[in-house]
C-alpha positions in Angstrom: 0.1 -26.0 72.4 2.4 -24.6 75.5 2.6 -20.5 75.3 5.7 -19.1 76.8 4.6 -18.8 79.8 4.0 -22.9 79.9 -0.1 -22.4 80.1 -1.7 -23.8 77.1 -2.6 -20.7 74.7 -6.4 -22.3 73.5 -7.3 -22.8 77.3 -5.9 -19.5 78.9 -6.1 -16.7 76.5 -6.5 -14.3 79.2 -2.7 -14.8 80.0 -1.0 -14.3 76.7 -3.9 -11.1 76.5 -1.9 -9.9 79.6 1.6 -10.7 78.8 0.9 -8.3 75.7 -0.5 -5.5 77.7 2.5 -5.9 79.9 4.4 -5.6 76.9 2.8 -2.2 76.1 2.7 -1.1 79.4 6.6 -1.3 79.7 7.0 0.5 76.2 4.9 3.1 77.5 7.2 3.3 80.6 10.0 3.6 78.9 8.5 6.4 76.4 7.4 8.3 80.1 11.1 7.8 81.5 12.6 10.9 79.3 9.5 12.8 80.6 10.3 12.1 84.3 13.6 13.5 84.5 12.5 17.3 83.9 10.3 16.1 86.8 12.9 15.3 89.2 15.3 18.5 87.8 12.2 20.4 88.2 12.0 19.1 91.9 16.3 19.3 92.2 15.5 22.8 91.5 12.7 23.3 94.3 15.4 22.1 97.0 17.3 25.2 97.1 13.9 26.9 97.6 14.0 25.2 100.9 17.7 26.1 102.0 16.3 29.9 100.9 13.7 29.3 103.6 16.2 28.0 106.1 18.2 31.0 105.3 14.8 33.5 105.4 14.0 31.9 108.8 17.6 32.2 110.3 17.4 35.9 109.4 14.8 36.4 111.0 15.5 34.7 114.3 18.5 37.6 113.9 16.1 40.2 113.7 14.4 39.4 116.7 17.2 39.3 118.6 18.4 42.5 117.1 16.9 44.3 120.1 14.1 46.2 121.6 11.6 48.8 119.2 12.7 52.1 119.0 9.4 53.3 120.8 10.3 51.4 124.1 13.9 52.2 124.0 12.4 56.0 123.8 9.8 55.8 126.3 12.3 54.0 128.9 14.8 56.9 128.3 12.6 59.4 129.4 11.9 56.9 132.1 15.4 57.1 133.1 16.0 60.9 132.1 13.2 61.8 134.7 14.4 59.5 137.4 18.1 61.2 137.1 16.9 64.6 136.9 14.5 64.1 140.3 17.7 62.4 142.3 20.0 65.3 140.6 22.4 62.8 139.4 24.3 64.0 136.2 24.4 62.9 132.7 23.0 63.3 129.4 20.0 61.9 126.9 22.3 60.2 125.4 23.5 57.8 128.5 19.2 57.6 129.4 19.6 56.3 126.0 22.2 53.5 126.1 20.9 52.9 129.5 17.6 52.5 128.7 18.8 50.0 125.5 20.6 48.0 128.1 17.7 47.6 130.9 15.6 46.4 127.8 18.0 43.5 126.5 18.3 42.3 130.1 14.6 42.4 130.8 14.1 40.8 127.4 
């Protein structure tokens, strides 16, 4: 007798043995389906976790251009303070200061 695949059942059981596992392998797929999708929300939910790096990484791209440390803006002031007081030019700290900010930013 011709199974329904067309083999003869007596002379390959092996094949209506598989057709049945196949069987219960797609029932047990279709039992995991409802279980997958709290998978893929759950991996929807990491994506903004990436954009939140994007975000964290374009900040701090900002910060290091944000300028030179307070320490070599300082010591490049006195720098400049001394070199105007030996020439006698005038001014103030606070022009060594913004001077000193701006030789830094050029220099890099």
């Amino acid at each position: 007798m011709l199974g329904k695949l067309g083999f003869p059942s007596e002379l390959y059981p092996n094949v209506m043995a598989a057709k049945k596992t196949a069987k219960k392998a797609a029932a047990k797929k279709a039992a995991k389906k409802p279980t997958e999708k709290p998978a893929k929300k759950a991996a929807a939910k990491k994506a903004p976790a990436k954009k939140a790096t994007k975000v964290a990484k374009a900040a701090s791209k900002v910060e290091k251009k944000a300028g030179p440390s307070i320490d070599s803006v300082a010591r490049s002031a006195y720098l400049n303070y001394r070199r105007r007081v030996e020439n006698g030019l005038p001014g103030d700290s606070h022009g060594d200061w913004l001077e000193a900010e701006r030789q830094l930013r050029e220099n890099g």
